[in-house]
DRENDO-1510 file (C-alpha; in Angstrom, 1 decimal, always signed):
<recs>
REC; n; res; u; v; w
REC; 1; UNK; +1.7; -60.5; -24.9 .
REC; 2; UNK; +2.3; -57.0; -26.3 .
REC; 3; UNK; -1.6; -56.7; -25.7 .
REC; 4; UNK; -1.0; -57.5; -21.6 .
REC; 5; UNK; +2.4; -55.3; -21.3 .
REC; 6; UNK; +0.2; -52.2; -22.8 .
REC; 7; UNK; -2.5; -53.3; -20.6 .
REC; 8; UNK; -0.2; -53.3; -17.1 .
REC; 9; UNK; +1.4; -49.8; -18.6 .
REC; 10; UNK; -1.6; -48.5; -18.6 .
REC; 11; UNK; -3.0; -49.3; -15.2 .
REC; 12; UNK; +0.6; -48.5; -13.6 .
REC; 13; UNK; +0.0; -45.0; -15.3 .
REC; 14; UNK; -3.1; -44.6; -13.4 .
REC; 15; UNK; -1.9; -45.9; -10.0 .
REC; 16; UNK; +0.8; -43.4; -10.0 .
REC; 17; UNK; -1.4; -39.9; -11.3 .
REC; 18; UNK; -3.9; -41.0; -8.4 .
REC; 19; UNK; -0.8; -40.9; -6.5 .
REC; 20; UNK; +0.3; -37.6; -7.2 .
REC; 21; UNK; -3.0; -36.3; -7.3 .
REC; 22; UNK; -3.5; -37.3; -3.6 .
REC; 23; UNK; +0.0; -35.7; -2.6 .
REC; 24; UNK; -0.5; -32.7; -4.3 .
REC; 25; UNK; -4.0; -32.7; -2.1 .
REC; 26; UNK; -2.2; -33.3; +0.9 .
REC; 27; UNK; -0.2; -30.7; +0.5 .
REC; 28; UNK; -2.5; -28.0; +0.0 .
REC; 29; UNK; -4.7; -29.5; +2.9 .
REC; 30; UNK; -1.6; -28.6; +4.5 .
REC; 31; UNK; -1.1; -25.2; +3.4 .
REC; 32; UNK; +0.6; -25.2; +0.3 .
REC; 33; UNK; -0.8; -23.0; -2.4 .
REC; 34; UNK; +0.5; -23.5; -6.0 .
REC; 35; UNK; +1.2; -20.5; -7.9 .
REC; 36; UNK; +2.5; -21.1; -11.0 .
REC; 37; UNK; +5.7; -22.0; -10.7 .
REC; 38; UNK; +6.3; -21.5; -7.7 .
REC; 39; UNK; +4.8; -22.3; -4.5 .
REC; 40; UNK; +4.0; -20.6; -1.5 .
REC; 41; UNK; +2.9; -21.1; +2.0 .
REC; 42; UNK; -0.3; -20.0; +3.2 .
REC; 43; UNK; -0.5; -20.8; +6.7 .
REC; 44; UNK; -2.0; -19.5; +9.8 .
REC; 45; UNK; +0.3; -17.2; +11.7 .
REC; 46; UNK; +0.7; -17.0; +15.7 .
REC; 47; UNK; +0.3; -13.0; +15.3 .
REC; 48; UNK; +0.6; -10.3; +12.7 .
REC; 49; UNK; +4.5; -8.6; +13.7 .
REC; 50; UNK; +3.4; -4.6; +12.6 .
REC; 51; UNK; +6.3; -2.6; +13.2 .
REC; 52; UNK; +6.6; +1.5; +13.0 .
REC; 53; UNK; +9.2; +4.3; +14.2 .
REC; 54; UNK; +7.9; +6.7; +16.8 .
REC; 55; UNK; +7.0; +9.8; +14.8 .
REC; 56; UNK; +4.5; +10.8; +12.1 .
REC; 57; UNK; +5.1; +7.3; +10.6 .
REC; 58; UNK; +3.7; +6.2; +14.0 .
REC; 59; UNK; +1.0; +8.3; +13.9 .
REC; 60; UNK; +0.4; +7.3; +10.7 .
REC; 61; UNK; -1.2; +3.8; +11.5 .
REC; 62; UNK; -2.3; +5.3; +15.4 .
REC; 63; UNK; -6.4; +4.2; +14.7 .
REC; 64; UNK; -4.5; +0.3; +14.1 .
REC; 65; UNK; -2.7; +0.8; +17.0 .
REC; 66; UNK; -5.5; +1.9; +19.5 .
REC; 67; UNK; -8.0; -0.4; +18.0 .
REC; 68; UNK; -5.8; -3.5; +18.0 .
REC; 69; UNK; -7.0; -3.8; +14.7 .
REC; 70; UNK; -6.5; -7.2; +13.2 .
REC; 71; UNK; -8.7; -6.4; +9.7 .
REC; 72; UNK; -11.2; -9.4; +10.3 .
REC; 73; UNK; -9.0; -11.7; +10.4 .
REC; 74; UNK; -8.7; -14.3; +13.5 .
REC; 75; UNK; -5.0; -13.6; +14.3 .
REC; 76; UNK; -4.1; -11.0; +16.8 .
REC; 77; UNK; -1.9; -8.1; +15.2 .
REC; 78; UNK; +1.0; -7.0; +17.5 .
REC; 79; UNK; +1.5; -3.3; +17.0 .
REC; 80; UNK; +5.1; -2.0; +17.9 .
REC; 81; UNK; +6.6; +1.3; +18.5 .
REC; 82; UNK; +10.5; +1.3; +18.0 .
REC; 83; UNK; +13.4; +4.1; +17.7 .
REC; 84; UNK; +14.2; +6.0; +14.2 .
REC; 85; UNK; +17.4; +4.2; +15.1 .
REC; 86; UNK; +16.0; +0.6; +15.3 .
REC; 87; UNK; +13.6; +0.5; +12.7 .
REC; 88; UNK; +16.4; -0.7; +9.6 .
REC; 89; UNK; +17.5; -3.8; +11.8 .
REC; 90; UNK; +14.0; -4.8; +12.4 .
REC; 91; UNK; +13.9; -4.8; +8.8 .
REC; 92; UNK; +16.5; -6.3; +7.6 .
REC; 93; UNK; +16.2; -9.1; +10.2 .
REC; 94; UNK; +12.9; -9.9; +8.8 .
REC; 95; UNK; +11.1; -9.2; +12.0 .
REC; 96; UNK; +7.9; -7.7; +11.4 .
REC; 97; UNK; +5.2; -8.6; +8.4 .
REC; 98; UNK; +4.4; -4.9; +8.2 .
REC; 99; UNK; +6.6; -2.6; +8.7 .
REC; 100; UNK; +6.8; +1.4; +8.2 .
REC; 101; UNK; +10.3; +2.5; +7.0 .
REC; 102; UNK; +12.1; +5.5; +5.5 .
REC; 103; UNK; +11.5; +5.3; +1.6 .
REC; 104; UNK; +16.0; +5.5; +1.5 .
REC; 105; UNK; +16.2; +2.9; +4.0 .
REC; 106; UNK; +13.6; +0.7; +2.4 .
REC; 107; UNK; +15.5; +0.6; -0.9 .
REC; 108; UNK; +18.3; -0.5; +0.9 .
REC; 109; UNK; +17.2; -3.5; +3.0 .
REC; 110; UNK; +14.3; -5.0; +1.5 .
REC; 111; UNK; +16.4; -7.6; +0.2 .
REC; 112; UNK; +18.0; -8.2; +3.4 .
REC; 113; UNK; +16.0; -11.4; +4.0 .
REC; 114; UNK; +16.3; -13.5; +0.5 .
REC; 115; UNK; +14.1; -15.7; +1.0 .
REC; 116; UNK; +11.4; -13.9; +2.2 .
REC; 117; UNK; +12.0; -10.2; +0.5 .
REC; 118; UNK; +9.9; -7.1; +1.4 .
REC; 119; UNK; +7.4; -5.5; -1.4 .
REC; 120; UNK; +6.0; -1.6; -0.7 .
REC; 121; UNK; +2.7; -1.4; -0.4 .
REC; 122; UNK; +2.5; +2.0; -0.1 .
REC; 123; UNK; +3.8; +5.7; +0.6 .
REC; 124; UNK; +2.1; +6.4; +3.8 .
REC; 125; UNK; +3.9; +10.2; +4.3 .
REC; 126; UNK; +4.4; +12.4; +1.5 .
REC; 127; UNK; +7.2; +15.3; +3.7 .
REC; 128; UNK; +6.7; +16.4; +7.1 .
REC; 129; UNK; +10.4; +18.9; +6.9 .
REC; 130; UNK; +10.2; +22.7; +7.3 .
REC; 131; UNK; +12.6; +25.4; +7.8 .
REC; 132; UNK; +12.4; +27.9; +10.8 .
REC; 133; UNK; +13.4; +30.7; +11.6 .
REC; 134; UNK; +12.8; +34.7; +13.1 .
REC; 135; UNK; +12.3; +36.3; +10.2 .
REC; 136; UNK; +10.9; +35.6; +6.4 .
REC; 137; UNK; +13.5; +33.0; +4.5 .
REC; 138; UNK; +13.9; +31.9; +1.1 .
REC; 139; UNK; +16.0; +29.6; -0.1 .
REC; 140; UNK; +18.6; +32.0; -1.2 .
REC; 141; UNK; +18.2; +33.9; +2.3 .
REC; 142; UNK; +19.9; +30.6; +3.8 .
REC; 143; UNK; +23.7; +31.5; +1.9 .
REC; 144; UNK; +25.4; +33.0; +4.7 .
REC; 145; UNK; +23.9; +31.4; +7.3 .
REC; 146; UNK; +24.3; +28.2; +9.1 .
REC; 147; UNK; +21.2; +26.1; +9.6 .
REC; 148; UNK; +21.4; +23.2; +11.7 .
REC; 149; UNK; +20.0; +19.9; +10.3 .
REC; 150; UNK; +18.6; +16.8; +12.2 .
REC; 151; UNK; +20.2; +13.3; +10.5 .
REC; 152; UNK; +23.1; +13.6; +8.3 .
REC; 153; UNK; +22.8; +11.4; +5.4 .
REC; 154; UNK; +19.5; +10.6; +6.6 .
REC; 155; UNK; +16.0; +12.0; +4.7 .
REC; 156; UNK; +15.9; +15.8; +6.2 .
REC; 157; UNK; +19.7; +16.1; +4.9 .
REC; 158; UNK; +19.4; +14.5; +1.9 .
REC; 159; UNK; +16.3; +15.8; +0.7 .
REC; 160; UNK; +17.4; +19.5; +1.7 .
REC; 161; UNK; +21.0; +18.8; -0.1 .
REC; 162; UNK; +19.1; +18.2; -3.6 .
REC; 163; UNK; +16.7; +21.1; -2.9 .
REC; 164; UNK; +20.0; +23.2; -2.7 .
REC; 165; UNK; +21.7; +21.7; -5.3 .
REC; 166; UNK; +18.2; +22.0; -7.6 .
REC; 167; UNK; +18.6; +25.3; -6.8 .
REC; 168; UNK; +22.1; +25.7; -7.7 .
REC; 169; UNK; +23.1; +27.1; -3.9 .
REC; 170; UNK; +26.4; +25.9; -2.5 .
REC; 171; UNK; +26.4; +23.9; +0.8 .
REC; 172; UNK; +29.3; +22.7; +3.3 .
REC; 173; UNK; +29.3; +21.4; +6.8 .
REC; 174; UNK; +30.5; +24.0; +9.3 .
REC; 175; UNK; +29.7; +25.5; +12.5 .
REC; 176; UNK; +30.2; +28.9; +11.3 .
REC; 177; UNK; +28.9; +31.1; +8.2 .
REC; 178; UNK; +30.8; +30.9; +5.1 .
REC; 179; UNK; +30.0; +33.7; +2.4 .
REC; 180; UNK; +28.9; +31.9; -1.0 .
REC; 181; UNK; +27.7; +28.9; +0.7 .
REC; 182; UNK; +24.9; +27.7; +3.1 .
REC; 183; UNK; +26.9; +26.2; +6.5 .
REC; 184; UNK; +25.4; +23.1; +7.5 .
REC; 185; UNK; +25.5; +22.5; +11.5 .
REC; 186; UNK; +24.3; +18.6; +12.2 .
REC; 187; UNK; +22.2; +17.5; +15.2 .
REC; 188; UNK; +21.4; +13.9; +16.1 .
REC; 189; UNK; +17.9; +14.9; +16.5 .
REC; 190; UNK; +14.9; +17.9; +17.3 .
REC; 191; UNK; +15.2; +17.7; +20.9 .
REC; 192; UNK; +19.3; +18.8; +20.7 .
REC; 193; UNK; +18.8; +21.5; +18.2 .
REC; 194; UNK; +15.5; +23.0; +19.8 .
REC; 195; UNK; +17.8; +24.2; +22.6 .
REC; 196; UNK; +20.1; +25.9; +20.6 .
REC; 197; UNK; +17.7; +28.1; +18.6 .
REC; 198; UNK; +16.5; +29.3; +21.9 .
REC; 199; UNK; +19.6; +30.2; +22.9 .
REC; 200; UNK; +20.3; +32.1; +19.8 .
REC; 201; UNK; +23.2; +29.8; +18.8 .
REC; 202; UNK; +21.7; +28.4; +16.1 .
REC; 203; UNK; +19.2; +30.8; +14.1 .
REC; 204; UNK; +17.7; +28.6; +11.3 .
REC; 205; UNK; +17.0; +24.8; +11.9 .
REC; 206; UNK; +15.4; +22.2; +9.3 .
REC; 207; UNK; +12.7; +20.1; +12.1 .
REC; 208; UNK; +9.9; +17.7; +11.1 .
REC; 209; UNK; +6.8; +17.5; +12.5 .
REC; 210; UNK; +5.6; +17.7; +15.3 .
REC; 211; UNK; +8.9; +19.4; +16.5 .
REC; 212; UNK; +8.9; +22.1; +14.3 .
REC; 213; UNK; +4.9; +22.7; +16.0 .
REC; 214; UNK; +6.3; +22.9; +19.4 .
REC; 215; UNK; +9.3; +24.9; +18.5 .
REC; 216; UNK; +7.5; +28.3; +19.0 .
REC; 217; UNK; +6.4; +27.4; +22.9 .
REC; 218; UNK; +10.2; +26.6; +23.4 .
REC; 219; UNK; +11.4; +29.4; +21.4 .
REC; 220; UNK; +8.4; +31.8; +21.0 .
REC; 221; UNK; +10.0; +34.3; +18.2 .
REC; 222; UNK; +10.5; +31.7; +16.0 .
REC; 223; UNK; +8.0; +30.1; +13.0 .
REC; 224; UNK; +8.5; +27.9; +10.2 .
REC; 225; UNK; +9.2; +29.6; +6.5 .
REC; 226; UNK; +9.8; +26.7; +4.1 .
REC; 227; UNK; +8.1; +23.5; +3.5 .
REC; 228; UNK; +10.4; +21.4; +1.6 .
REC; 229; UNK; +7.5; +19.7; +0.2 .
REC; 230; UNK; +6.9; +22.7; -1.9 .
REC; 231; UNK; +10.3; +23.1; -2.7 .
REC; 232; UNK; +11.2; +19.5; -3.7 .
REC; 233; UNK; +8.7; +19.4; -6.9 .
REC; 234; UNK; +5.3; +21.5; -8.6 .
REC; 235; UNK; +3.2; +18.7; -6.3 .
REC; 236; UNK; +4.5; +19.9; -3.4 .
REC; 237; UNK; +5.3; +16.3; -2.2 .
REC; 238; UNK; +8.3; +13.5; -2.0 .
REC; 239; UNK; +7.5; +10.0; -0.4 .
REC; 240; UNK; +9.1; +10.1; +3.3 .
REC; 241; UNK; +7.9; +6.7; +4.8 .
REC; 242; UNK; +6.1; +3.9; +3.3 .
REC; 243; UNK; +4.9; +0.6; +4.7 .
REC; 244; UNK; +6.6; -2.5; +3.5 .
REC; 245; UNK; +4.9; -6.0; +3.8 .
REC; 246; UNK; +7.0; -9.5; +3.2 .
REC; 247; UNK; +6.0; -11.3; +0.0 .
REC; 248; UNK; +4.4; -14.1; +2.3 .
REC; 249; UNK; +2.5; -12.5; +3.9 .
REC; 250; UNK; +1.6; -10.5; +0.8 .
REC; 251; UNK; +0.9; -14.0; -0.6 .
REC; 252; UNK; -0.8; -15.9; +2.1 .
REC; 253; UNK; -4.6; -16.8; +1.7 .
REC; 254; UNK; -5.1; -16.5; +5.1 .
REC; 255; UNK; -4.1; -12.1; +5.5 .
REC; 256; UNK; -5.7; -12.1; +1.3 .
REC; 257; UNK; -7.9; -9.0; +2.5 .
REC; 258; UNK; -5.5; -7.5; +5.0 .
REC; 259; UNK; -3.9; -4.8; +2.8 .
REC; 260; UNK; -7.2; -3.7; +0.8 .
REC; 261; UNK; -8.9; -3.6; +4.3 .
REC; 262; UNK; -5.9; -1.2; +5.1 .
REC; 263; UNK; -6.1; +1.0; +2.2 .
REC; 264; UNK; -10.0; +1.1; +2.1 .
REC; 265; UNK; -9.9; +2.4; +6.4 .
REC; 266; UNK; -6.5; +4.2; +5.9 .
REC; 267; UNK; -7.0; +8.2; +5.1 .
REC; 268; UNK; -10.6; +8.1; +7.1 .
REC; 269; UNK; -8.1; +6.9; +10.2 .
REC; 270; UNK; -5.7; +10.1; +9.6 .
REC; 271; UNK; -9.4; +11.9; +9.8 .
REC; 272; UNK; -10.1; +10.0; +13.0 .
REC; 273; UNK; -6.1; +11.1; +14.5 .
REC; 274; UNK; -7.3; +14.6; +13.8 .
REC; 275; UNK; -10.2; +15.0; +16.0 .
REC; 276; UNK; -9.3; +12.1; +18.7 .
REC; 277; UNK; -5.4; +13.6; +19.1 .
REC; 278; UNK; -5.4; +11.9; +22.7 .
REC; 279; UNK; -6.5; +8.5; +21.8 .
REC; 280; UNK; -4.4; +8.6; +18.5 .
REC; 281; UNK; -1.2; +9.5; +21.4 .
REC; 282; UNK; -1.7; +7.1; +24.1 .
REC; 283; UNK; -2.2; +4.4; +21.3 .
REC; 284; UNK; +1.3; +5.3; +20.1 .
REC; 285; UNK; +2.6; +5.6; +23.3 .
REC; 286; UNK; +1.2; +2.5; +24.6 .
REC; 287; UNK; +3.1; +0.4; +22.3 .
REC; 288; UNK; +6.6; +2.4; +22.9 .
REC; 289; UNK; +9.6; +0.3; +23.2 .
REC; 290; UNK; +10.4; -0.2; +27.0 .
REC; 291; UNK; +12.8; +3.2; +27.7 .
REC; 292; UNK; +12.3; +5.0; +24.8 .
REC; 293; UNK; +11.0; +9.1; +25.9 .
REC; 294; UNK; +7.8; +9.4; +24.0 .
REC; 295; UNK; +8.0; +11.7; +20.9 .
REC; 296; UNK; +4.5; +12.5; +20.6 .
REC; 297; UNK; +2.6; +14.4; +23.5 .
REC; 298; UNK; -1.1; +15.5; +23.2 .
REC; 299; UNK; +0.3; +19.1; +24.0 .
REC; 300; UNK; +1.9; +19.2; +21.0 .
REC; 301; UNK; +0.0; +17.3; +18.5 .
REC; 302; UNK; -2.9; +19.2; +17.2 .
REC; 303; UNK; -5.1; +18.7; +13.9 .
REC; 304; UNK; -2.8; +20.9; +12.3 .
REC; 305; UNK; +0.3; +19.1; +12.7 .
REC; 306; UNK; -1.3; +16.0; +11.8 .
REC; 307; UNK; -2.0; +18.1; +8.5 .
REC; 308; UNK; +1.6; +19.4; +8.4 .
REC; 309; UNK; +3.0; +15.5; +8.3 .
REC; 310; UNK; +1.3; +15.2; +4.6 .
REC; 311; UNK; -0.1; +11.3; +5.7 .
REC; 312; UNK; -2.2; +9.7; +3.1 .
REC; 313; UNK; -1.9; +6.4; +1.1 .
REC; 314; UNK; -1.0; +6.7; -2.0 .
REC; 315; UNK; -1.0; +3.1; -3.3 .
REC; 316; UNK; +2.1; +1.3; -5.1 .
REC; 317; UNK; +0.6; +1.1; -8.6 .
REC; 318; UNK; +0.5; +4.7; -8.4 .
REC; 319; UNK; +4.0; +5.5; -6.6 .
REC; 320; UNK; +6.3; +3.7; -9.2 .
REC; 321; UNK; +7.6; +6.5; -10.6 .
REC; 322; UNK; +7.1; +9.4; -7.9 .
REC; 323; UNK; +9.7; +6.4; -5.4 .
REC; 324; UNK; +12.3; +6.0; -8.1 .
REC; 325; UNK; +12.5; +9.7; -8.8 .
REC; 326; UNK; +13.3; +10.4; -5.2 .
REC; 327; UNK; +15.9; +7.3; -4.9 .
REC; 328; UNK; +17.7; +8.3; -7.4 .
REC; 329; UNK; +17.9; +11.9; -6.5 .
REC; 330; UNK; +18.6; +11.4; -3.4 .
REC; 331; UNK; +21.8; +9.1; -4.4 .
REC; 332; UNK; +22.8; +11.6; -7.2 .
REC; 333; UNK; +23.4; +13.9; -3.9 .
REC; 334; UNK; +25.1; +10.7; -1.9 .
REC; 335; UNK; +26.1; +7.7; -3.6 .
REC; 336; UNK; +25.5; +5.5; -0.4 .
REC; 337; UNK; +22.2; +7.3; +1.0 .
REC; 338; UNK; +19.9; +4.8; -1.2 .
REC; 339; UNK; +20.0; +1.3; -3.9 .
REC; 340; UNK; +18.1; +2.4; -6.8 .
REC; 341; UNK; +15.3; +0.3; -7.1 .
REC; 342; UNK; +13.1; -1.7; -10.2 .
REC; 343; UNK; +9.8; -2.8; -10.2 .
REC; 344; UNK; +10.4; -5.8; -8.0 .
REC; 345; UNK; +10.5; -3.3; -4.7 .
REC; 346; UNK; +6.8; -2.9; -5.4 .
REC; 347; UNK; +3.6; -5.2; -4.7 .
</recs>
């Protein structure tokens, strides 16, 4: 009798392995992919979301953009162009599988969507801010003065602020001069501070790229002086925007090639920007959100300023440290301008 129980045990045992052996087939004919301990899905997406602000960061992925690139895979990528202003909801909502963001902006909503959390993939501008002005400025040429800034608390202010405060140089917002101290004057953006260095009313202004280009055919006696990229650190460089993928799409079998593909074509594309300006524009342009006033013109893009926005990739095995840095400077100059970040940020 003991013989038969073992017997019936035995087969019982076997019936219910097959079992789960053929469920645990089912699912991945299905999709699902184990890894490890956890288990992720690897299905076949209606399109690639790719999501970038207008801007260098824009111009940063133009080639994708005017090629419709989908990296050989058989799901169409949907390339679009938002405002400065736009891109941290599109984030934090989760709606985009790529997305370029500002490095502060990253840190603070790539857990935004817990379930499905953003990883960087890469720095994709390494500082496109400059100071202009009339005549030749240092740093210490700016106490006195009042420079007007584009963004407060945003990247241009921030990253100026800990350049001053590096430099141990006073700073305070007013509209006029203050002896001792550097007055800061804030704009929303290039095209409401451009007018007022023509006038005169403003004399110094801190613009990115391409503005700061196209500042001299507004305002012909000015030039810029100061790249903050050589002020920030001895490599002449601090991460600006970097491109952010979701952890499933990082993870699914189906986009496995996606990002190499990306990184293999990227700096060759910034090549291809340079001598194609127009096509690298109207790519840009072409995928503008409905009412938004272009940023980029073929007038004032030229190889040059594609050279001034400091675009290559610069992978996120490589960027640990040069990210963190940056974070944390930026929130030793405002508390709230950035969430320090550990390793899990990065891919």
């Amino acid at each position: 009798m003991k013989k038969l129980i073992c017997i019936i045990l035995a087969v019982l045992v076997s019936v219910f392995s097959l079992f789960l052996f053929a469920c645990e087939k089912n699912a991945v004919n299905e999709g699902q992919t184990s890894t490890g301990t956890n288990t992720t899905v690897s299905r076949k997406l209606s399109e690639v979301r790719v999501v970038a602000p207008d801007g260098a960061p824009a111009l940063a992925i133009s080639k994708y953009i005017a090629d419709n690139e989908t990296f050989d895979t058989d799901t169409p990528f949907l390339y679009s162009v938002v405002s400065s202003s736009d891109i941290g909801v599109t984030m934090a909502q989760g709606n985009a599988e790529l997305i370029v963001v500002p490095v502060n902006l990253a840190s603070k909503t790539y857990k935004a969507n817990k379930n499905d959390p953003y990883k960087m993939v890469s720095v994709i501008t390494h500082g496109n801010l400059y100071i202009a002005s009339k005549e030749e400025t240092s740093l210490s040429d700016l106490v006195g003065k009042v420079i007007g800034v584009i963004g407060e608390g945003l990247v241009p202010d921030l990253t100026l602020k800990y350049i001053l405060n590096k430099n141990g140089i006073s700073y305070e917002t007013s509209e006029t001069a203050i002896s001792g101290k550097v007055a800061i004057k804030y704009f929303n953006n290039a095209s409401d501070l451009m007018p007022m260095m023509k006038q005169n009313r403003i004399t110094v202004g801190l613009l990115p790229e391409p503005a700061v280009s196209k500042l001299p055919s507004i305002a012909p006696d000015y030039t810029f002086r100061l790249d903050l990229g050589k002020e920030y650190d001895e490599n002449n460089e601090y991460p600006q925007a970097v491109l952010m993928a979701k952890k499933s799409f990082i993870e699914n079998d189906n986009y496995a090639g996606v990002i190499e593909k990306m990184k293999a074509t990227f700096n060759g594309n910034v090549t291809w920007a340079k001598e194609n300006v127009e096509s690298a524009v109207n790519g840009v342009n072409g995928k503008l959100k409905e009412g938004l006033t272009p940023s980029l013109t073929a007038q004032n893009i030229t190889a040059s300023v594609i050279d001034g926005c400091h675009i290559y990739w610069k992978d996120s095995s490589l960027s640990r440290d040069y990210v963190k840095d940056y974070i944390n400077n930026i929130i030793a100059v405002q508390s709230n301008s950035a969430v320090a970040i550990s390793d899990d940020f990065f891919m």
